[in-house]
N, C-alpha and C positions, 0 to 999 in steps of 0.2 A: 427702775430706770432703764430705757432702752440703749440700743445699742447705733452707733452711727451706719448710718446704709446710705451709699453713693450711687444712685441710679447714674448711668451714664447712656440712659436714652431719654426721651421725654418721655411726661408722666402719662400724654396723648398715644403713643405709639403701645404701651404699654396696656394703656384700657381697652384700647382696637386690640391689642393680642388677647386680652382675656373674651373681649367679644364674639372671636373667631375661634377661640375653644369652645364656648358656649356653643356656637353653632355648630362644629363638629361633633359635640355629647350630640347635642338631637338631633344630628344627621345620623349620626350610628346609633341610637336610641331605635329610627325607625327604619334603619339596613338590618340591625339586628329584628324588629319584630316583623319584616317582612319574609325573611330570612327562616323564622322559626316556624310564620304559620306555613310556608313551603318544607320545612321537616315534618312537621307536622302532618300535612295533607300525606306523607308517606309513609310514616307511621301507622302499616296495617299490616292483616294477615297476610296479604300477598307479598308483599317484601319483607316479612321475616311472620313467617309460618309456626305457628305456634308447634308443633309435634316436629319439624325437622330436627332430624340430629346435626345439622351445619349450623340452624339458628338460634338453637333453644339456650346453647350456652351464651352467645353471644345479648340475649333477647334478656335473659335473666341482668346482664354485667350493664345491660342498656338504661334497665330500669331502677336498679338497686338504690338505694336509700344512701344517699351522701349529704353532705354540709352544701345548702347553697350562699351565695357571697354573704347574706344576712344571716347566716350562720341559723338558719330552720334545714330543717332536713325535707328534702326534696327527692325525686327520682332523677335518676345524675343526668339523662336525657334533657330533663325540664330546666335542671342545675346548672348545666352550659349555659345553655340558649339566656337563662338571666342574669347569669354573670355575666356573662359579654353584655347586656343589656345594660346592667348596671355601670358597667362601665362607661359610659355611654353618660350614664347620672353621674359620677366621680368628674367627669371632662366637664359637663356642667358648670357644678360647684367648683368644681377649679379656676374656671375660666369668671364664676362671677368672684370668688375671693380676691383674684387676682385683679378686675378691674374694681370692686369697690372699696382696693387696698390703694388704690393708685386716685382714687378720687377723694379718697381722702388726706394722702400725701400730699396731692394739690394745694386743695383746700387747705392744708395747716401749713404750708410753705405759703400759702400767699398768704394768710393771716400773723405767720411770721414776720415776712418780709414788709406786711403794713404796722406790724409794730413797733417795727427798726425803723421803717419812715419818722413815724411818730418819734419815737425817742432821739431821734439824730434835727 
């Protein structure tokens, strides 16, 4: 059995907020991939030299093997750049859970409210 929940905005206002999360996942879905293929493009010899003594420890700590958000092991370089990506996918699903929880609260509120017709 569920629990009573009192929304005190409309169910309208509510599916427009999940819609507009949706569109900020994929707005930063593609800030973050434009973002990366720009780290990316500088990701070379010339800004971190493989034999410098300033970059080599740095170059190592760049690339090291960590957990990315999917929990696969990644080069932590790569690992940012997709978790912040991913994040991007979480805003998403949130934003659709959010409006097709509210479409459907609709939906069984007015299918309640045409039941009470009926029986009254």
């Amino acid at each position: 059995m569920g629990e009573f929940v009192q929304i005190r905005t409309s169910p309208a206002s509510l599916i427009e907020i999940g819609h507009r999360m949706q569109g900020a996942g994929e707005d930063l879905e593609k800030k973050v991939a434009e973002i990366g293929r720009g780290i990316t493009a500088h990701e070379n010899d010339r800004a971190l030299p493989p034999n410098d003594k300033y970059t080599a420890e740095y170059r190592t700590k760049y690339t090291e093997a960590v957990k990315d958000s999917e929990g696969n092991s990644s080069p932590s370089n790569e690992a940012v750049v997709k978790s912040c990506g991913f994040c991007g996918t979480m805003l998403i699903r949130v934003g659709e859970t959010v409006a097709n929880a509210m479409v459907n609260y609709q939906s069984a509120d007015e299918d309640a409210a045409g039941d009470i017709r009926k029986a009254v």
